[in-house]
N, C-alpha and C positions, 0 to 999 in steps of 0.2 A: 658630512653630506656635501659639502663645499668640494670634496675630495674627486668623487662623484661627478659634480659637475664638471671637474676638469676633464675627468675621463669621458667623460659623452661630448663636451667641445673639440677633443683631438680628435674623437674621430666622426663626428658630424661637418669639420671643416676639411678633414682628408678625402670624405664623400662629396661634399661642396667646390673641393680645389677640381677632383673628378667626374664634374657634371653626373654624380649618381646619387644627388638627393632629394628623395621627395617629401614635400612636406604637407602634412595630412592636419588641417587646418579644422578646429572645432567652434562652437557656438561663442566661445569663450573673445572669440578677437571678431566679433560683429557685436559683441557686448559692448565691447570696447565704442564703436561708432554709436552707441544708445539704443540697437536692436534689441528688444528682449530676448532672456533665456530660455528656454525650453521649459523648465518649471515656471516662468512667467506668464509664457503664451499660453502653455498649457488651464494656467488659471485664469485669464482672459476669457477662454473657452470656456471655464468652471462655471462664471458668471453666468451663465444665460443656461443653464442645466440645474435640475432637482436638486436639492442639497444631500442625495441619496450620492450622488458625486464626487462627493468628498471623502469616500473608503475609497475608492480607485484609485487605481495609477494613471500614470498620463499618457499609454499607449490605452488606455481601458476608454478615460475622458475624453481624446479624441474622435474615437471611435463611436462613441455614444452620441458626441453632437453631429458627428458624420453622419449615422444612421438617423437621427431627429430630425434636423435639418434638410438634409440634400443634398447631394454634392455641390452644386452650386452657390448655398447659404454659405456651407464651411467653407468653400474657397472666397467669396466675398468675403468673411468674415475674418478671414487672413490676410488678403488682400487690404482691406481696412485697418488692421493693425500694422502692417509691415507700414504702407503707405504712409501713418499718422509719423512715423519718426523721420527727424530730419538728420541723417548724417551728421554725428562730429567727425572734425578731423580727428585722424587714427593715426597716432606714428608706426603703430606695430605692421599698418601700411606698407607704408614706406617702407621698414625694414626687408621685409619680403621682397618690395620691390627690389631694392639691392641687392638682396642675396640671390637672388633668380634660379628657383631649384631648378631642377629636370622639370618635374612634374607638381603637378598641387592636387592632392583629392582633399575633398571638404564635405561636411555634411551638412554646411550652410546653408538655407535656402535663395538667401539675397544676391545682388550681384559685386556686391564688393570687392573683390577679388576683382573677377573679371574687370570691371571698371578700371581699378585700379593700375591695374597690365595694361589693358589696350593704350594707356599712351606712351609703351615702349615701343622700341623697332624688334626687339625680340618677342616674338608673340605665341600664344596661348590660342592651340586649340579648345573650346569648350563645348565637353559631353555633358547633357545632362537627361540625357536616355538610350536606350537602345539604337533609337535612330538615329542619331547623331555620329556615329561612329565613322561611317563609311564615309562623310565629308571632314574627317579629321586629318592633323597631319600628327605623325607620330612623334615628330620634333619634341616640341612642347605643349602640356596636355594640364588642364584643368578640369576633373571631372569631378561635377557634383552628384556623387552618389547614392543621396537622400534627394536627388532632384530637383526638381526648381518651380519656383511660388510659379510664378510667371507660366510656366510650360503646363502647370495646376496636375506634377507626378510627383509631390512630395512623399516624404514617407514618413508620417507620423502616429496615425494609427495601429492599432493594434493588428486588424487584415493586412494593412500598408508591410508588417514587418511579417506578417506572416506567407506573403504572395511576394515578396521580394525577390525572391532567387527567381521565381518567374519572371517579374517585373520588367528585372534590371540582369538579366540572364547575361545578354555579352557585355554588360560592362564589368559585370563580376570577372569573366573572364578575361576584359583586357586590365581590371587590375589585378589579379592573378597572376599575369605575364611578368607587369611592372615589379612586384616586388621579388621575383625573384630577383633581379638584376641591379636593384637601388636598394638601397638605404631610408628607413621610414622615423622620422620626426614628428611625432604627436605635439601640435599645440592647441591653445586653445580648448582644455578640456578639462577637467574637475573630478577628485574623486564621491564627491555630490550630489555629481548628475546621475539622476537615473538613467536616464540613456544611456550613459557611459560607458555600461559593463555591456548594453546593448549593443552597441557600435562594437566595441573591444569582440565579442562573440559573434560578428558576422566579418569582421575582420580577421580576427584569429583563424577562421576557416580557411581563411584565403590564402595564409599561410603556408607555403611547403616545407615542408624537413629540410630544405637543402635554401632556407631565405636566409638574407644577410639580416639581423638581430635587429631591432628597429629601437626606438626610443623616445620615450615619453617624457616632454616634460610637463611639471606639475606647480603650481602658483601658491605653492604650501607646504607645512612642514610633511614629512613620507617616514611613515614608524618601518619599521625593519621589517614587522610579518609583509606589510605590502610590497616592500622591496622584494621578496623571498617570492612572492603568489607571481609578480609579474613575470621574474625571473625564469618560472616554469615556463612562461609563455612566449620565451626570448623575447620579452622586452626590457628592456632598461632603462628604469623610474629615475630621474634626480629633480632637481630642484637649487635657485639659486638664493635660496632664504637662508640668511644668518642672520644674528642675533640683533644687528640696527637694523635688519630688512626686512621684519616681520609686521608692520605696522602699513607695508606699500600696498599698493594698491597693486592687484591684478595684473591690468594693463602696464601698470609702469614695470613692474616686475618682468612680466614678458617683453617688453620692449628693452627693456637694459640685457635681457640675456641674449634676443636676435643680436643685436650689435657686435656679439664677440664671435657673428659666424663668420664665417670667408664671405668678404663682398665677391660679385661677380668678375671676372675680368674686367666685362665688359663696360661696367660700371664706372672702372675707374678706380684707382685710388682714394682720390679726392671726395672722403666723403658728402661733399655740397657740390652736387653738378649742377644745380640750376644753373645756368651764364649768367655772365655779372656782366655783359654786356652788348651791345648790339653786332661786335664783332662775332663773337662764339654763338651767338643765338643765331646767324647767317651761316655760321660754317656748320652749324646742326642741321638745317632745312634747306641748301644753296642746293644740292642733288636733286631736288623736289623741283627746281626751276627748270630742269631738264622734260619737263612733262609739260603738256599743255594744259591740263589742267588735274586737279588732285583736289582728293576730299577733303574737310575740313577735318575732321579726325586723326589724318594720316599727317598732318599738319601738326599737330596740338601733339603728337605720338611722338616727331621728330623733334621735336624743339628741345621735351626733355627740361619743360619747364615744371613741372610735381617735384613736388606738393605746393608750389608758391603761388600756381595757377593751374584751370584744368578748362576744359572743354565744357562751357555747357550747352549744351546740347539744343539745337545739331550746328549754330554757325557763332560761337560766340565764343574765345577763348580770352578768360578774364582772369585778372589776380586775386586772391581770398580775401586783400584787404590793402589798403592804401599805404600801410605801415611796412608792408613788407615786398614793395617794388625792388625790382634788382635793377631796373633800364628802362628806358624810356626810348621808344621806336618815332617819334615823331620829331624830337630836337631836331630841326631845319638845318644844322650844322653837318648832323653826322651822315656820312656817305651810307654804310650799314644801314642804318634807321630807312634811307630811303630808297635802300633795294626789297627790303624784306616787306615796307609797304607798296612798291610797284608790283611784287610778285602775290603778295593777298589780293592784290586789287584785282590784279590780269586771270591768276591761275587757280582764283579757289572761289567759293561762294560764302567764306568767313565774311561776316559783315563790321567785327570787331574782332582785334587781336591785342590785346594788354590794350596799349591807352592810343591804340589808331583805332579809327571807325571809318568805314568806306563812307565817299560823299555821299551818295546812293545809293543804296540797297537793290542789290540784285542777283540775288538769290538763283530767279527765276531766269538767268539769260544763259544759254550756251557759249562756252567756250571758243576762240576760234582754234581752229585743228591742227593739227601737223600740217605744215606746208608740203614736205618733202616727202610725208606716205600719204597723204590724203589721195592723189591718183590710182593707188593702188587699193585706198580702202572703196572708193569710187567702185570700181575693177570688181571688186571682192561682191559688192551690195548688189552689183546686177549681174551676179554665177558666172561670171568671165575667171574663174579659176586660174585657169592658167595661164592668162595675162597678169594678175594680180600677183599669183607665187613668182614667175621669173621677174617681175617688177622690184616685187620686197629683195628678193635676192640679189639681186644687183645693189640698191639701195645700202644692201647691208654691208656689202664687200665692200661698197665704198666708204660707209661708212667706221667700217673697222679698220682700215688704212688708214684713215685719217682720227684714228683714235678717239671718232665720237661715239661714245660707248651709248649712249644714250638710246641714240637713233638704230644703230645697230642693234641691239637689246632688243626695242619692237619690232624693227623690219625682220628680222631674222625670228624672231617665235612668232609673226604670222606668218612666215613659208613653214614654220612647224606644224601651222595649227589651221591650214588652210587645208580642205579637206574636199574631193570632186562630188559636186551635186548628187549625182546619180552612176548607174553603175554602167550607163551608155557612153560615158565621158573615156576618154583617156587619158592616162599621166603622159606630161610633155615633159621635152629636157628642159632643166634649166642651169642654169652657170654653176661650174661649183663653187664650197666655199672657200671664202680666203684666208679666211683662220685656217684651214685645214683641222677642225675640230670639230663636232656638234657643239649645239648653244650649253649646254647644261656644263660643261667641259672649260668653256670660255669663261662663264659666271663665276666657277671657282677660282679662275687665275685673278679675273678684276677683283675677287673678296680677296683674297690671298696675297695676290703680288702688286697690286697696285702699288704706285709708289704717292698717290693722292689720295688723301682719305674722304674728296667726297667723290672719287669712282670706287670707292669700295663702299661705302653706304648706300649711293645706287646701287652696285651690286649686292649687297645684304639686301635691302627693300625689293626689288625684283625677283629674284629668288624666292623669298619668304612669301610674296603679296601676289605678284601679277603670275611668275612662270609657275608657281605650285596652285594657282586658281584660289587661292586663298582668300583675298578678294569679295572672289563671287559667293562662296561658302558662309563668307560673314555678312555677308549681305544677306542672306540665303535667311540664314538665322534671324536674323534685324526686322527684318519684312516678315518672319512667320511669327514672329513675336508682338509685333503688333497686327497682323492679321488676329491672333488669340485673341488681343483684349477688344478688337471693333466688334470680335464676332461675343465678345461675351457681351458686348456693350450692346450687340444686337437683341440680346437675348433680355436684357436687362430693360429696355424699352419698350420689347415685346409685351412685357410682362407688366409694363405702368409703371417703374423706374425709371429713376432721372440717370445720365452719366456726361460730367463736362470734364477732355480733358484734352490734351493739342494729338491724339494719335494719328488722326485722319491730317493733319497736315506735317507730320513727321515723318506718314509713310508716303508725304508725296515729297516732301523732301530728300528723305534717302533714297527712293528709287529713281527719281530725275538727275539726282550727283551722278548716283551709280551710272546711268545713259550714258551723262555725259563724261565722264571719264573714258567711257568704251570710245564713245563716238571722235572728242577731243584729241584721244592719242590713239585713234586710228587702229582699235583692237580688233584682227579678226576673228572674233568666237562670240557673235550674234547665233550663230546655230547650233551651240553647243546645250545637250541636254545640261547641261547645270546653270548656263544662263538663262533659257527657256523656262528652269524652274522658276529664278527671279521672276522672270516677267509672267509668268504663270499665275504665283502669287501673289504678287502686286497688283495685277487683274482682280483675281478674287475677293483680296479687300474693298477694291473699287463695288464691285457686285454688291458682299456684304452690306456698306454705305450707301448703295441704291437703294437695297430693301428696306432700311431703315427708314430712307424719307416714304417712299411707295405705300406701306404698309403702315404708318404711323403719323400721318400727314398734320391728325388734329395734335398729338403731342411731339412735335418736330421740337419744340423749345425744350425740349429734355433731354436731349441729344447734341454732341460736337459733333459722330460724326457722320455727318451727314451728306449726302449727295442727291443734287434734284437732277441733275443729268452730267453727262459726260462731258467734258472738253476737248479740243485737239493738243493743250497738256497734259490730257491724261491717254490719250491712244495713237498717237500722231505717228511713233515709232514704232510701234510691235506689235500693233494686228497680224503681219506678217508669221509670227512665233507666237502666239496664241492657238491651245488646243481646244478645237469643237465639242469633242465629246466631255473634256471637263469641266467646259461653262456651263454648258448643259447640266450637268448633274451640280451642280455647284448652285445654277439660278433653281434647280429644282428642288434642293434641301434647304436654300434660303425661301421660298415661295415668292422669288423673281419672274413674273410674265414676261418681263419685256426689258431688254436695257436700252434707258432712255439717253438717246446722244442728242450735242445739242446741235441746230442746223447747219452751226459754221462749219464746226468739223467734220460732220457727217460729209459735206461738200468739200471740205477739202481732203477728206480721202477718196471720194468720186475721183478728182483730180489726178490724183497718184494714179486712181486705175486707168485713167486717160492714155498717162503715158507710157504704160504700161507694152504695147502693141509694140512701142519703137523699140525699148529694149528686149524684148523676149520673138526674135523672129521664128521660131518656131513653133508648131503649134501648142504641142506636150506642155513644152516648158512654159508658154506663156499660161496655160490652163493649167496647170501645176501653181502658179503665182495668182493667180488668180483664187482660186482656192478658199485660201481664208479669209479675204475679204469679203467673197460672197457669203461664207457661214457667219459672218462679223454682221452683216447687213439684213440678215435672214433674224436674226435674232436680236434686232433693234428697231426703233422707230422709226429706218428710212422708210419714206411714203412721196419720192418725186418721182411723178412715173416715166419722165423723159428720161432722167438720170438711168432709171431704174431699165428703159429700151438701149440704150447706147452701152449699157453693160454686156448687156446679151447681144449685143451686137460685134461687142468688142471679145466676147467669150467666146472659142471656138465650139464648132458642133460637131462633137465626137462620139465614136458609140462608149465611152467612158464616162461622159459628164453630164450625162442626159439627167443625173439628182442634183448637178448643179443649176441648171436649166429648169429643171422644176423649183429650186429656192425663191428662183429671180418672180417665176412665172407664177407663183404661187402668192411673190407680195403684190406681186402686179394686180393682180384679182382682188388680194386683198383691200387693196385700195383702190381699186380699178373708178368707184364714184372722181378720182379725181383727174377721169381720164376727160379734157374738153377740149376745148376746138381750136387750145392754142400745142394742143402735143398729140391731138388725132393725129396728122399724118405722120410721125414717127412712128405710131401704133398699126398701120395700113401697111408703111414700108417693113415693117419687122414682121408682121403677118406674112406680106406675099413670098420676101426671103427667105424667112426658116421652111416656110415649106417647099419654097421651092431645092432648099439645098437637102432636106430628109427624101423627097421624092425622085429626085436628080440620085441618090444615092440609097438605093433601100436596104443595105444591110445597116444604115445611117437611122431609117425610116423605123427598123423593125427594134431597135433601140429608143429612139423617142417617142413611140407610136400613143404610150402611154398618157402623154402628156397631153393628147390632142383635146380633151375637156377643158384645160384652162385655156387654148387658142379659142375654142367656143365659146367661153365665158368670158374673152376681153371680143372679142368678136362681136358677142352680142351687145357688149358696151358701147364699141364702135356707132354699131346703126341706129343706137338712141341717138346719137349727132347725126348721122349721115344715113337714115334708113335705106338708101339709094345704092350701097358700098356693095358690092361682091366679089369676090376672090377671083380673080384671074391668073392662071396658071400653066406656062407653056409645056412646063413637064408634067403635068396628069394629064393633058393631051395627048401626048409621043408615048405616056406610059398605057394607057388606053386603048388607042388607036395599036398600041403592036401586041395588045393580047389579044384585040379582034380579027386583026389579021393573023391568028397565031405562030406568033416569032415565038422561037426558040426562045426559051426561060422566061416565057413571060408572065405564064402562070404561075411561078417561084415571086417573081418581082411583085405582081397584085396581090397577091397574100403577105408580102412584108409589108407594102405599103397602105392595106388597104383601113388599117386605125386612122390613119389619115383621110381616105379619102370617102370612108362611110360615115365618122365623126364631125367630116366638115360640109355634110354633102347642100344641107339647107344655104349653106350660104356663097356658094358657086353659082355664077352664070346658067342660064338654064343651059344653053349649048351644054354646058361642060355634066349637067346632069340627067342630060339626054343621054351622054355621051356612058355616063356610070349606066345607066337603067340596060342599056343595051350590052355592057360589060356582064352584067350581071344575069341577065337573061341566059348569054353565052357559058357562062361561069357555072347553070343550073345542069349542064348538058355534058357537063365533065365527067370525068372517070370518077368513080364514088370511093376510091382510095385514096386521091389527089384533094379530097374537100377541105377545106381548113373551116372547123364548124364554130369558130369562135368569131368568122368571116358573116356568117351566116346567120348567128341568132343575134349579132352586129346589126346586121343588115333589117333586120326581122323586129328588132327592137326599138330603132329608128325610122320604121314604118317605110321605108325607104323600096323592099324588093321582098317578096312575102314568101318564096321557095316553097311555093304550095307543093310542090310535087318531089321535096326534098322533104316534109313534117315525118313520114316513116320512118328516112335514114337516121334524120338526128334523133329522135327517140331514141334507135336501135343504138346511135353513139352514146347518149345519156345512159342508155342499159350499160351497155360494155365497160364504161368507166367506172361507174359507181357498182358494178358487182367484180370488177377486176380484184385479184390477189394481189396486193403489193408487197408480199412477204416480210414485213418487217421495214420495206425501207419507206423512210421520206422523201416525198418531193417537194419543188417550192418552186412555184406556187402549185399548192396540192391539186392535181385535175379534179380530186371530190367536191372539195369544194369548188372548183370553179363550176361543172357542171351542174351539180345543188343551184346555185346563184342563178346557171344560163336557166334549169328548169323552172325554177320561179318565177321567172321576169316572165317568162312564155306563158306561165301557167297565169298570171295576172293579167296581160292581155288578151285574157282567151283564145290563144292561137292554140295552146294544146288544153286536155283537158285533166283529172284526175284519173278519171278511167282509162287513158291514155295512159299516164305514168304507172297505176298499179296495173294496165296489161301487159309493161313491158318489165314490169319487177323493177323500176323505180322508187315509185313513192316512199314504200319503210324507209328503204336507205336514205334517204335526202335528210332524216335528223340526227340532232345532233351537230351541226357543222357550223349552224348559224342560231342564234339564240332568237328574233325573232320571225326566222322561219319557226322553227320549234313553238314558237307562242303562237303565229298567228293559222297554221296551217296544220301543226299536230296538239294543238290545245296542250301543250307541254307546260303548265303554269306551278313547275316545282319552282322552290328558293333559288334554286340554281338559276334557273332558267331568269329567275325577276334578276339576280344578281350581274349577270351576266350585261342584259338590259340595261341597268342601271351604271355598269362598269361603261357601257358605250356612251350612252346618253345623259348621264346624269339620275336621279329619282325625278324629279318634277316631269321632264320632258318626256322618261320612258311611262311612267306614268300617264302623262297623257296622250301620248300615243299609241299605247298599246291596252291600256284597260278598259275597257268598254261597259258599262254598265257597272254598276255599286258593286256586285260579286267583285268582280276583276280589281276595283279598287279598293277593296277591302283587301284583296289580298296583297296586293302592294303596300298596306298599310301594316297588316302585318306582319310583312320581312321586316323592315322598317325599325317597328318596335321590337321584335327580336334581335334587329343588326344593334339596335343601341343598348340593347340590353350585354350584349355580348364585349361591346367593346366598352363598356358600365366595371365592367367585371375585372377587366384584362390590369 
């Protein structure tokens, strides 16, 4: 058997010496770290099931408490076991880590592995679904294809293994790819496990006629028929037990046989890289001082201190134990010691690294930036494009002359990755390069030819981190990973559980690193969809934690994480890159009203908008920037109504933005009680201006015209303090005055304008509605194909000008619309319904009558369009109809406004109990 193992080591190290090995990691080496087995968990699960349980299997068991429970129970219920073990140390770890295959698939659910990896500089993409695929890098790949606890798509059920090929559809596929072209090493697996032959059989499928033969090994004696069974299946069984190694243990067994693989190049010779001293721990991380500032991870990653010390998590990289110190960073003597603590201090947010501790803890301070591109990232943040690209370019060529590869490196992938706002812009010249190379081209020479190994480790870390977006992808991951648990943790407090655990200050710690590393070293791809994703999500957990206090106020004490409102460290940067329509729906599936920001920051984004005017002199583009701050403000607690005038002040008025102007206009009102007598006249000046610039310009007018209710509703605010105030206007004079004298298109211009000027007519100067009454008079006398009759029942509805001797025609137009063929198509907004709505309002002030509407073959058609026209005018009182009601108004409210008498509310009572019956059922 021994014979065996020699044969499977020549050629697992020939694939290893040829970066083509992958190594397909089982239950068997998180055993090792005290994780339970699969027939362990599985009986965990047993525990709290019928003892009728115990004929199954354990794709049957899990299944069963799947379906008992709820998916929720089962994943808490995993989540409580995995949680309850604490890590041992694993040397079978470490060996991995040395041998650094191609790839790892594992059908692990924990993150060991992963962990493990992230504190090399060679790094591991990790898939652990379908989705994950398209932000991977092909490099190196860790995919767990039993899924992941955390991500809550394991596979361990019995459906789990029967919906898999669905599941896990392209990862099947891109392990598929993999093996043709690698070499496969089974560890960690048992011929015991039931799963075993599981795995083995959706494996084997994956297999082509044309795979290089893969190899199992096994932690046990192997009888010849199973050598033989495997064999069909090109794999090949050995094992490293002889006759005194029968008595080892598992772990140790697997551990002595990893060691006789090929270490990695990269790795070293030397099998003990930890530094043995503060010199080599500096020439491991001295590349990282080239950065203004760098994660604490990426820190702990280069140092290359594992297994003697590791990162915990997120600013603390400590030793396992006092006995096994290699160096000491703080001896006063060593020059080392006190560069590697100046550079913790300056360029990371680590608060302890081995046995230095920052004096101060400050986690929470930004970085200062690049001196030498900070102008250009300046440049870049207010869309000066093409100041910014010839900037970095220059920067760069000098840089690369001067062999500071550093700086070069960024300046040069932000003219890569600098990109023109819009599509009005033009590309400018800029210098060429000096390399005479592209960047991706230059990277290879600094990894390759350098003759200093810490510009080829910057060049390795750049490459691998920042120019592949790697980076952002893991960040990407980190953020939706604890997004999952706040949002389970939301659910879990919904529900009158407790959950205490640091997520909510974990994900404001990685997302605040992540800023400031962008911001630090002056990266242009703030506007990149996969940053935007970060900050996206990062957002959303924010939300999730809002709803958690909003909603659960009396058990807050059950809850970490929790938020009573927002800060200006938590939105200060990227309102900007925040998408509308996914808060929306994101506060809507959380049952978020409102996001509660607190008043400082709420004000110190007003500020930003301030200065907003000076940078963006055009109008587009300032109202393009403008933008998401207004839907940021629409959908929060701002309530200062000055602030709230000098926006819309500052906001231009375009026929494009008029639903931005209604957000503003719309809080205004809503808060409008806090309109008093020290921010009235900003409310006077903002009145007489918007109108006069809609009226001054009426194809302006016939775009805002909509809005003019809520100028009437702060309007009328106004004259609770100053009932004396009227609108004076020199342009509804000159617009006026030259339809009376009939100028040329003036009739066209009082029809755009005239939502204005019949919406505001009560609170105009008499002069000036003298000035309407006599427009209007003239306006009856017009050509009856030129009428604009929305002008008119406008007019008629505001008691304003009564067109007594127009009541035939509009009839005659309510006839024509509402019996017109529209063949199929839609319009928007539907003239049916519009005219249905103008005949009602008419028909409730008795200006027309019913017999009026059925002489003109009106009346039938007008249902249907409106559910309480339908109720109150064709006694339409089907479900639908109460439904419909209730969808607008609520039950209480349609209720009481529309039922009249005990019949009527009886039958609102019973939709009611039919509606609960139905959704009893569902």
């Amino acid at each position: 058997m021994l014979d065996r193992l020699d044969t499977a080591l020549v050629a697992i190290n020939r694939e290893a010496r040829d970066n083509s090995l992958i190594l397909f990691v089982g239950a068997g080496v998180s055993i090792n770290s005290g994780y339970p087995s699969w027939n362990s968990l599985i009986e965990k699960l047993r525990e709290d099931l019928p003892d009728s349980s115990s004929k199954k299997n354990n794709q049957q068991v899990a299944q069963e408490y799947y379906d008992t429970f709820s998916r929720n129970l089962y994943y808490n219920k995993l989540q409580e076991i995995f949680e309850a073990v604490k890590p041992e140390y694993n040397p079978i770890l470490d060996q991995i880590v040395k041998i650094r295959p191609k790839h790892i698939i594992t059908t692990n659910y924990d993150k060991l592995l992963e962990n493990s990896l992230q504190n090399e500089i060679l790094q591991y993409s990790v898939i652990k679904s379908d989705q994950d695929l398209p932000y991977s890098k092909d490099d190196h790949i860790i995919i767990k294809m039993h899924g992941d606890l955390d991500s809550k798509n394991i596979v361990l059920t019995k459906s789990d293994y029967e919906n898999y090929t669905k599941n896990f559809e392209n990862v099947i596929v891109k392990i598929r790819s993999l093996l043709v072209n690698h070499t496969v090493l089974f560890i960690g697996y048992s011929l015991q496990d039931e799963t075993f032959n599981n795995i083995l059989n959706l494996v084997n499928d994956l297999f082509s006629d044309d795979a290089k033969r893969a190899y199992l090994y096994l932690p046990e004696k192997i009888s010849s028929d199973t050598i033989q069974s495997y064999e069909k299946k090109n794999i090949f069984c050995f094992t490293n037990i002889g006759q005194s190694d029968s008595d080892n243990e598992p772990g140790e067994l697997l551990t002595n046989f990893l060691r006789k693989i090929q270490t990695h190049p990269s790795f070293g010779v030397d099998d003990n890289i930890v530094p043995q001293n503060n010199k080599s721990l500096w020439e491991n991380i001295s590349f990282l001082n080239k950065f203004s500032f760098v994660e604490g991870h990426i820190v702990a990653r280069s140092a290359k201190l594992v297994p003697k010390a590791y990162l915990l998590y997120p600013d603390s990289v400590n030793w396992l134990g006092k006995d096994i110190k290699t160096l000491s960073i703080t001896n006063p003597d060593n020059s080392y010691g006190k560069k590697i603590s100046e550079f913790i201090t300056a360029k990371t947010w680590l608060n302890t690294f081995l046995d230095f501790e920052r004096p101060e803890k400050s986690s929470n301070t930004s970085a200062s930036p690049n001196s030498e591109l900070k102008q250009g990232f300046d440049l870049y943040l207010e869309d000066k494009i093409d100041s910014a690209k010839s900037l970095f370019r220059d920067i760069a060529n000098k840089a690369y002359s001067a062999n500071d590869y550093a700086t070069y490196l960024l300046a040069e992938f932000n003219v890569e990755h600098l990109k023109l706002s819009d599509w009005l812009s033009t590309e400018v010249a800029i210098s060429p390069q000096v390399a005479g190379k592209p960047l991706k081209s230059v990277l290879e020479e600094i990894i390759q030819l350098s003759s200093a190994e810490e510009d080829r480790l910057l060049g390795t870390y750049f490459r691998d981190q920042i120019y592949s977006f790697k980076f952002v992808f893991e960040k990407l991951l980190k953020i939706s990973d604890l997004c999952e648990k706040i949002k389970a943790e939301w659910y879990i407090v919904k529900n009158q559980g407790t959950s205490y655990n640091p997520n909510l200050s974990i994900l404001e710690f990685e997302f605040n690193s992540f800023m400031n590393f962008i911001y630090a070293n002056n990266l242009t791809i703030l506007h990149y969809t996969e940053v935007k994703s970060v900050i996206g999500k990062y957002f959303e957990t924010l939300l999730i934690s809002l709803s958690i206090y909003s909603s659960n106020r009396e058990t807050i004490s059950h809850s970490s994480s929790i938020l009573k409102s927002l800060t200006s460290d938590h939105i200060g940067k990227i309102i900007p890159y925040l998408n509308y329509e996914t808060i929306k729906a994101t506060m809507e599936s959380i049952q978020l009203n409102i996001i509660r920001v607190e008043k400082k920051a709420l004000k110190d984004i007003f500020n930003d908008i301030v200065h907003l005017p000076k940078i963006y002199l055009e109008k587009n583009r300032l109202n393009t920037k403008l933008k998401p701050y207004i839907d940021f403000f629409y959908l929060s607690s701002f309530d200062d109504i000055e602030s709230l005038f000098r926006i819309l002040q500052i906001l231009p008025t375009l026929p494009i933005n008029a639903g931005y102007h209604e957000k503003l206009l719309s809080l205004i009102c809503k808060y409008k009680h806090n309109i008093n007598s020290q921010n009235i006249e900003i409310c006077k000046e903002y009145v007489v201006d918007y109108l006069d610039i809609c009226l001054g310009n009426p194809e302006l007018a016939e775009f805002h015209g909509p809005l003019v209710s809520y100028i009437t509703d702060i309007v009328t605010q106004i004259k609770e303090f100053d009932p004396d105030f009227v609108i004076e206007s020199d342009q509804i004079s000159i617009l006026l005055n030259n339809f009376n004298m009939k100028k040329s298109a003036s009739l066209h211009i009082f029809n755009q304008t005239s939502d204005f000027i019949l919406g505001l007519f009560y609170f105009f100067s008499s002069d000036i509605q003298q000035l309407i009454i006599q427009t209007l008079t003239e306006y009856e006398k017009i050509n009856v194909s030129e009428l604009n009759y929305n002008l008119l029942v406008d007019s008629i509805s505001h008691n304003i000008y009564a067109f007594t001797a127009l009541k035939s025609q509009i009839l005659i137009h309510f006839s024509e619309v509402l019996n017109h063929d529209n063949k199929g198509i839609k319009y928007f907004p539907d003239p049916k319904r519009t005219v249905t709505s103008q005949a009602y309002s008419l028909l409730e002030m008795s200006y027309i009558t019913k017999g009026d509407l059925i002489k003109h073959g009106c009346y039938e058609l007008m249902e249907g369009y409106f559910s309480d026209i339908d109720w109150l005018l064709f006694n339409n009182h089907k479900d639908e109809t109460i439904k419909n009601l209730v969808k607008s108004f609520s039950f209480e409210k349609a209720k009481e406004k529309f039922a009249k008498g005990n019949k009527q509310k009886q039958l609102f009572d019973n939709w009611a109990l039919k509606n609960v019956t139905q959704f009893s059922s569902i």
